[in-house]
C-alpha positions as CSV (number, residue, x, y, z in Angstrom):
1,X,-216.7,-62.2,18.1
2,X,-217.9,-65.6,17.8
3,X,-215.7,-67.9,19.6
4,X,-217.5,-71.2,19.6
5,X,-220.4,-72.8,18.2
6,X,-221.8,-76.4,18.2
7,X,-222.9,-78.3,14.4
8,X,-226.1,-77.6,15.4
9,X,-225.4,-74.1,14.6
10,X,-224.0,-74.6,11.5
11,X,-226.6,-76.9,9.8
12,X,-229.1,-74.1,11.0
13,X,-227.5,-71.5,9.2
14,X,-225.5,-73.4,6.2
15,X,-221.6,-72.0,7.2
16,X,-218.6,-74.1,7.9
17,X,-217.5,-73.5,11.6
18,X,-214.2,-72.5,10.4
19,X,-216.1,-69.7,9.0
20,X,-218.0,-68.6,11.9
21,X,-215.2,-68.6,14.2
22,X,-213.4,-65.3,14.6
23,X,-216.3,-63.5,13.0
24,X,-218.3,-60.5,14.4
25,X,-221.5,-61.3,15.4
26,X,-223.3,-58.5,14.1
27,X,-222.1,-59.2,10.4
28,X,-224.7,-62.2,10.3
29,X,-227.8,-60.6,11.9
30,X,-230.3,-59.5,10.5
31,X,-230.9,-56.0,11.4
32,X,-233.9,-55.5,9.6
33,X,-236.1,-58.2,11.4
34,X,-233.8,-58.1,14.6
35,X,-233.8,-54.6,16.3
36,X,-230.8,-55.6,19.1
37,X,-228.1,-53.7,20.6
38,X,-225.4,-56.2,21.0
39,X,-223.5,-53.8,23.2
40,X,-226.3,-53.8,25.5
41,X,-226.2,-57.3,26.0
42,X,-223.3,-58.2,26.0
43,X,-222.7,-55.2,29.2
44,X,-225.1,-57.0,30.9
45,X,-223.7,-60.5,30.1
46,X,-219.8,-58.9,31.4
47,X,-222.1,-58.0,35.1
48,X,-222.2,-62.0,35.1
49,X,-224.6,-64.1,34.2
50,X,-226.6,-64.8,30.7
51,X,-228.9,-63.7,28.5
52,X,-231.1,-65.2,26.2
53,X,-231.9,-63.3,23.2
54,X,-234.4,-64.2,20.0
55,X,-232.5,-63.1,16.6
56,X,-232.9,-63.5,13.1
57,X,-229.6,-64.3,11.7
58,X,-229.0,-64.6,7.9
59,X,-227.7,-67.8,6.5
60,X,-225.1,-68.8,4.1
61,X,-227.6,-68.9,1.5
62,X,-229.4,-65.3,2.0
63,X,-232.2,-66.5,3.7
64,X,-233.1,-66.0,7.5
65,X,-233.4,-68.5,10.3
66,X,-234.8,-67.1,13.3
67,X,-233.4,-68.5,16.7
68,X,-232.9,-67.7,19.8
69,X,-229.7,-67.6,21.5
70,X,-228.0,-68.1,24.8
71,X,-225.4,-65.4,25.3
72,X,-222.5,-66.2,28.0
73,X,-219.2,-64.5,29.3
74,X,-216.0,-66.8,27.7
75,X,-213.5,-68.2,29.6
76,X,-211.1,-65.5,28.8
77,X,-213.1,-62.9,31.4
78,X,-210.9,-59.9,29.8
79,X,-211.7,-60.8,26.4
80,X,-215.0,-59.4,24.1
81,X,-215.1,-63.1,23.2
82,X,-218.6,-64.8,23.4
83,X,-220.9,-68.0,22.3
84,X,-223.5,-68.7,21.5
85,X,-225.8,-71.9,20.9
């Protein structure tokens, strides 16, 4: 779940944050250029720590930016909650 994200962000990709936050991550990547298993990193991310990841994410208007992205535990260490910039 996407819990915050900077305007950077959103100009990138062409969504209002209001829409972005609360929203799985997963549902805006694009799988078929991105082969990631977020559960993978975001076990190692819960271990402590971050991980930076390059992913193609698919923007508001149905094209693809391709980013890459610093993953890091919340503040809310019992939560899935992550984000992402």
């Amino acid at each position: 779940m996407i819990c915050a994200i900077d305007h950077v962000c959103t100009s990138l990709l062409g969504y209002k944050r209001s829409d972005l936050i609360g929203l799985n991550l997963a549902s805006i990547i694009d799988t078929n250029s991105t082969p990631v298993s977020l559960q993978e990193v975001f076990s190692r991310v819960r271990e402590g720590g971050s991980e930076n990841r390059r992913l193609d994410f698919i923007k508001e208007d149905g094209t693809t930016a391709h980013t890459q992205v610093r993953f890091e535990s919340s503040i809310y260490p019992t939560a899935s909650l992550w984000a992402w910039r």
